[in-house]
C-alpha positions as CSV (number, residue, x, y, z in Angstrom):
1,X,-1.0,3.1,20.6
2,X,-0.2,3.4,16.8
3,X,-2.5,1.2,15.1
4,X,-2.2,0.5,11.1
5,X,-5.6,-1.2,9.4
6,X,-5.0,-2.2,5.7
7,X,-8.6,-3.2,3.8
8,X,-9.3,-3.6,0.1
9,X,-7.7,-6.9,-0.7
10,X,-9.5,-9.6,-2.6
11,X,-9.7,-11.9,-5.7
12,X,-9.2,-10.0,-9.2
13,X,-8.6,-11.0,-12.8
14,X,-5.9,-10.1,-15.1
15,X,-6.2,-6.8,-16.5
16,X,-8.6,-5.6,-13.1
17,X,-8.6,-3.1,-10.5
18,X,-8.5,-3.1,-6.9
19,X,-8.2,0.3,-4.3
20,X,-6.1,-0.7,-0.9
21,X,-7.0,1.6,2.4
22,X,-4.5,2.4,5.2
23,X,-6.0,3.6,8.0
24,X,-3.9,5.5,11.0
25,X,-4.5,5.6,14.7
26,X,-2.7,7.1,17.8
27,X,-0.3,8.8,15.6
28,X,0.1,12.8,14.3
29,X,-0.7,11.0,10.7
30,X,0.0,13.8,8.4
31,X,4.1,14.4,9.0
32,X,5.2,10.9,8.6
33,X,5.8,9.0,5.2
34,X,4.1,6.1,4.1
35,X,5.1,2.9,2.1
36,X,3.2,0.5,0.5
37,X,5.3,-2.7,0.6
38,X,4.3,-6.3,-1.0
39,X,5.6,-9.7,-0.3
40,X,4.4,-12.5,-2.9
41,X,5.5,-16.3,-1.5
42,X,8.6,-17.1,-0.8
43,X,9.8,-13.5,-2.1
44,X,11.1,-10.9,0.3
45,X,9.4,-7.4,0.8
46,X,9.4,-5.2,-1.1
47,X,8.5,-1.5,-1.7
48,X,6.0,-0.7,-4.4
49,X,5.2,3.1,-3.6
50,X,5.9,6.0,-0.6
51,X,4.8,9.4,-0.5
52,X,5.8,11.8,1.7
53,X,3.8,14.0,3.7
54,X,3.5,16.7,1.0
55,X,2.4,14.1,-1.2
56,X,5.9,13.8,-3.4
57,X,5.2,10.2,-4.7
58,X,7.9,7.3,-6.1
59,X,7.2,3.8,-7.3
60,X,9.0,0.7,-8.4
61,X,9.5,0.4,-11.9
62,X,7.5,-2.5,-11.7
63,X,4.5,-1.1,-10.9
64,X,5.3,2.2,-12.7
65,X,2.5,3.8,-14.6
66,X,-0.5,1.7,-13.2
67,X,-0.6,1.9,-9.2
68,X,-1.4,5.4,-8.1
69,X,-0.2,6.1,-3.8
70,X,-2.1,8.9,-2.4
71,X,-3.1,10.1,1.3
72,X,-6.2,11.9,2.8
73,X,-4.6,13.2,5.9
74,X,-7.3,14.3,7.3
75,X,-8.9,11.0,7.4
76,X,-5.7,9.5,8.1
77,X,-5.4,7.5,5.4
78,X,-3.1,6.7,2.6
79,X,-4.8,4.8,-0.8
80,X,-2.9,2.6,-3.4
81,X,-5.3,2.1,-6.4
82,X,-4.2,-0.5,-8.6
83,X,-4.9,-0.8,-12.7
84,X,-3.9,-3.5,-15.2
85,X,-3.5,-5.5,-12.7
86,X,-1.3,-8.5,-13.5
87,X,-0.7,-12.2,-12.2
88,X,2.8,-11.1,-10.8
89,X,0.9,-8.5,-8.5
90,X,-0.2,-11.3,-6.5
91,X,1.3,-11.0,-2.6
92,X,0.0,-9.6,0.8
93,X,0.2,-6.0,0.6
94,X,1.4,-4.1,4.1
95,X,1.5,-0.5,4.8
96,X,4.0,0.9,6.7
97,X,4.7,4.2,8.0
98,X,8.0,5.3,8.7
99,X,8.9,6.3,11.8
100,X,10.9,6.0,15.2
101,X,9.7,3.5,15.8
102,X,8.4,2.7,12.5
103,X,4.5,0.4,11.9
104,X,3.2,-2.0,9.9
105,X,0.1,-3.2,9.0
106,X,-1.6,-6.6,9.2
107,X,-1.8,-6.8,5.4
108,X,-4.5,-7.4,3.1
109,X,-4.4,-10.0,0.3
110,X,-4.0,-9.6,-3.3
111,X,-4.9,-12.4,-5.7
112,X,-4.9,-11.6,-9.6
113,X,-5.3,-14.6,-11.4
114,X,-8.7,-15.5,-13.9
């Protein structure tokens, strides 16, 4: 059973950081790629970063230049680490990994505001 655990969420000012985990279970980890997705309220999903599993990366142009997606596959995790973080950044962040079927995570919370 494929099992996706997102941690690292929490309460940061303006201007902060914050590091997201995904960890993988029950899955052959290293050949699939992963997303970070975010949804803010009453917004729709959407994709903030993927990287493949040779670790080729792309981001939204929102985010551009301060989130960072990475992966550890043999720890069967994928990282987002977050700088200049800003009040629009605010939304539950999911992981997903893309496959047939494809997985999402529970989400973790992300709250920028001072």
């Amino acid at each position: 059973q494929v099992q996706l655990v997102e941690s690292g969420g929490g309460l940061v000012q303006p201007g902060g950081s914050l590091r997201l985990s995904c960890v993988a279970s029950g899955t052959m980890f290293r050949i699939y790629v992963m997303d970070w997705y975010r949804q803010a309220p009453g917004k729709q999903r959407e994709l903030v970063a993927h990287i493949t599993s040779g670790g080729s990366t792309n981001y939204a142009d929102s985010v551009k230049g301060r989130f960072t997606i990475s992966r550890d596959n043999a720890k069967n995790t994928m990282y987002l680490q977050m700088n200049s973080l800003k009040p629009e950044d605010t939304a539950v962040y999911y992981c997903h990994l893309r496959g047939i079927p494809d997985y999402w995570g529970q989400g973790t919370q992300v709250t920028v505001s001072s």
